[in-house]
Structures are given as structure tokens and as C-alpha cells.
C-alpha positions in Angstrom: 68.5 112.0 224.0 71.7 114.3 224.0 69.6 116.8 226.9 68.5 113.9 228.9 72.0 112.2 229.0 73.2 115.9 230.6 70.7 116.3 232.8 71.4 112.8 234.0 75.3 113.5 234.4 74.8 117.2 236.3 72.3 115.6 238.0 74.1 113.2 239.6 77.7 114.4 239.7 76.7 117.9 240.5 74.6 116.3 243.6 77.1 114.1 245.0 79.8 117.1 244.9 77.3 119.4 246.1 76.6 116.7 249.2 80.2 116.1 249.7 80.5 120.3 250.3 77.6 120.2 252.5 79.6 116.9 254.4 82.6 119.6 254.7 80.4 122.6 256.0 78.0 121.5 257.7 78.3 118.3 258.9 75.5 116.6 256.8 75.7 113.1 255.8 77.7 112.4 258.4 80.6 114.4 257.5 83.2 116.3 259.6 81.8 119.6 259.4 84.2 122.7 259.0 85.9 121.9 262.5 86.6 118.4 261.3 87.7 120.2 257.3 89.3 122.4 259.0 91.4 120.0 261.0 92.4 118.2 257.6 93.7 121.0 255.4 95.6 121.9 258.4 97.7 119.0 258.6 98.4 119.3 254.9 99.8 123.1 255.7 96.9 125.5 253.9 96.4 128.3 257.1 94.5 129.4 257.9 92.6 126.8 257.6 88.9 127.2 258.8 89.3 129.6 255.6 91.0 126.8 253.3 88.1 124.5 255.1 85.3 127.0 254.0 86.9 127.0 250.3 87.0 123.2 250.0 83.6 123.1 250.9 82.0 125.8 249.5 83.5 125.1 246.0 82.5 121.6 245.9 78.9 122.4 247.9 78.5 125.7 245.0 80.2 123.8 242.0 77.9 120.8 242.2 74.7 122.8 243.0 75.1 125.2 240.2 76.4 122.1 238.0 73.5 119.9 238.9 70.6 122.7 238.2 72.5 123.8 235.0 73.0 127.4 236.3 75.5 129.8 235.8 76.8 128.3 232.6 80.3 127.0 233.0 81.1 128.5 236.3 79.6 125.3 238.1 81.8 122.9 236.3 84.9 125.5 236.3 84.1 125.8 240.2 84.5 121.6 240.6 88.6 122.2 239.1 89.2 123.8 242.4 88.7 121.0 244.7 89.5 118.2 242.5 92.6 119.6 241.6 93.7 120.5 244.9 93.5 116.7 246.0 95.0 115.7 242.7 97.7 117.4 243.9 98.0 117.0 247.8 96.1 114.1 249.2 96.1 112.0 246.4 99.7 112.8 245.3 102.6 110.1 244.5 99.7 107.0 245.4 98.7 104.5 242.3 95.6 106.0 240.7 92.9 104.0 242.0 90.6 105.2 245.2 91.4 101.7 247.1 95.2 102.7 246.9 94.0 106.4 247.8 94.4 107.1 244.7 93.2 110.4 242.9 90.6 108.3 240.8 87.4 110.0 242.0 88.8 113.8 241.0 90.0 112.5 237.9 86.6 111.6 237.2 85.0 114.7 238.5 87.5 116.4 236.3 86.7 114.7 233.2 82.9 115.5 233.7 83.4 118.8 234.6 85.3 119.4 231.4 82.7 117.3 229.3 79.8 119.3 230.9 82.1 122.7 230.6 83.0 122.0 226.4 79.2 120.7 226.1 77.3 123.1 228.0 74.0 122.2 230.4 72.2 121.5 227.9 68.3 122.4 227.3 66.7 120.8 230.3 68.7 123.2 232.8 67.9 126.6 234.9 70.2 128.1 231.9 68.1 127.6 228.8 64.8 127.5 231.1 65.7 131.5 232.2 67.7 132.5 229.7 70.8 132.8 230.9 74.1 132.9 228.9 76.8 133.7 230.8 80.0 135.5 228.7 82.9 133.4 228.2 85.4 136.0 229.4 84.2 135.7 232.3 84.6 131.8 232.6 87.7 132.1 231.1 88.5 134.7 234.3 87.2 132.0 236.6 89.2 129.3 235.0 92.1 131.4 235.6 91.6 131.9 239.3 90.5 129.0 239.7 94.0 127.5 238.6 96.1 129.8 240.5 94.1 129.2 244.0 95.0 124.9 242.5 98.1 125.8 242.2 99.0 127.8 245.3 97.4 125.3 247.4 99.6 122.6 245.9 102.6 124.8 246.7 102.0 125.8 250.2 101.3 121.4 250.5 104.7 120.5 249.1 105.9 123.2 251.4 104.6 121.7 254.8 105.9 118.1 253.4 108.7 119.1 252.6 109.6 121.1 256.0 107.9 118.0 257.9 110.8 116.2 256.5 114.1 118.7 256.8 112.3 118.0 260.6 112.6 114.3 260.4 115.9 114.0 259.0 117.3 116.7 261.5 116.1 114.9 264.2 117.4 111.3 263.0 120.7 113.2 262.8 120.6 114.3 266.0 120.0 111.1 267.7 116.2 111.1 268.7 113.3 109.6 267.0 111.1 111.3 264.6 107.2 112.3 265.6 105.2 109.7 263.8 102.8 112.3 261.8 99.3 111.1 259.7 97.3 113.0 257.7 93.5 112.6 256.8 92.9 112.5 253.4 
């Protein structure tokens, strides 16, 4: 029952990460394609940004795929972190926790699968056990690693942008004319 309770979990959050990368890229499901990705991480300061754009949405497109099909051993779920954390920590940032506030719930959830799946493994209905593939934790550790610093620099370069977008603000108060109203896509 353990296996099937897995497979069930990759399955379906490794397919709906996987389809919100593909929304991202490519436009599928009626998402904003990489013109429209690239658009948002450009308001929240990541340049260039058709390549930030092309690493939101490849991670979360390659993450869930690999997580879903049980492939690659921890790399899929390790791959997830990088998206999830990155809206932790920009989009979602300083709002109450839940997603109708615009809240970070959804990536906290991601996260806590992908860590569940990463500690537990695939399990043995997955393209892992099925081929034989074990993949060394070094190298997972190396990815987890990576994967944190590219979180963490994204995060940065955010706070940056906000933070200049509101030296701009208060210089212009200051000086007597009214602030640019700014929004940013989440």
C-alpha cells in the first residue's frame, strides 16, 4: 500500500507541477507562455528575464515530470525547491499564508511533498526501480546545493528591485510629484 500511496502522490503533484511549467513555456493550459513568464519575473527584478522565465518553467515543467514518473531519484523532488522557494520568497512574501490572501500555501505544500517524496524515495512502482536506476546521493546533495543558492539569489536580486522601487517612491514624494502606481503579477 506504501508503493501505491507514492505513486499516487508523484503522480499527481509531479503532474500538476509539470503542467504548471508547460503553462510557463509553452503556453499550454492556457498559460502565459514564456513571453507572458517572462514579463512576470521581470517586474519582480530577475534579468534577464526570458532566462529567469525559462528557469521557472523548466524547473517546475522537469521537476514534476521526473517526480511524477519516479526518475532520476531525488533530483525531481530537489528540482521542485527551486520554484517553490523562489515564490516563497518573492511573490508570496510578507502576505498571510493562505493562497486566497496570496499567500505562499501552494509552495509550502509542494515543498513538504517534495521533501516527503525526497526522504522516502519513488518507491517501487517508478521508472527508478522498474530500470534500475540509483542515482548517488552526492550528487543530489550537489543539486540541493545549487539549487539553494539559485533560491537564494533570486530572493536577493527581488528584495533588491523592491527595495530600489521604493528609495524611487519616497524620492519622488519628497520632491513634490506623485509616485508611479506599480503592480506586479504574481
Amino acid at each position: 500500500m506504501r508503493d501505491i500511496g507514492l505513486l499516487v502522490l508523484r503522480g499527481t503533484v509531479g503532474g500538476l507541477l509539470a503542467g504548471h511549467g508547460a503553462q510557463k513555456l509553452f503556453g499550454a493550459f492556457e498559460g502565459p507562455g514564456l513571453h507572458g513568464t517572462a514579463g512576470m519575473v521581470e517586474s519582480m527584478g530577475l534579468r534577464p528575464s526570458k532566462y529567469w522565465a525559462m528557469i521557472a518553467g523548466g524547473s517546475e515543467f522537469a521537476g514534476g515530470l521526473l517526480t511524477a514518473l519516479g526518475l532520476g531519484g531525488g533530483l525531481g523532488p530537489v528540482t521542485i525547491f527551486g520554484p517553490m522557494g523562489t515564490a516563497i520568497g518573492t511573490a508570496h512574501w510578507g502576505k498571510p499564508i493562505w493562497v486566497s490572501k496570496g499567500g505562499a500555501e501552494l509552495p509550502v505544500i509542494n515543498i513538504a511533498v517534495a521533501t516527503a517524496l525526497l526522504l522516502s524515495g519513488p518507491g517501487r512502482y517508478s521508472l527508478d526501480e522498474t530500470l534500475g536506476i540509483e542515482v548517488p546521493r552526492p550528487l543530489i546533495g550537489l543539486a540541493l546545493a545549487g539549487t539553494l543558492a539559485g533560491v537564494a539569489y533570486s530572493v536577493f536580486r527581488h528584495r533588491m528591485k523592491r527595495r530600489e522601487q521604493e528609495q524611487e517612491a519616497a524620492e519622488k514624494l519628497q520632491s513634490g510629484s506623485k509616485p508611479q502606481q506599480r503592480t506586479a503579477a504574481a
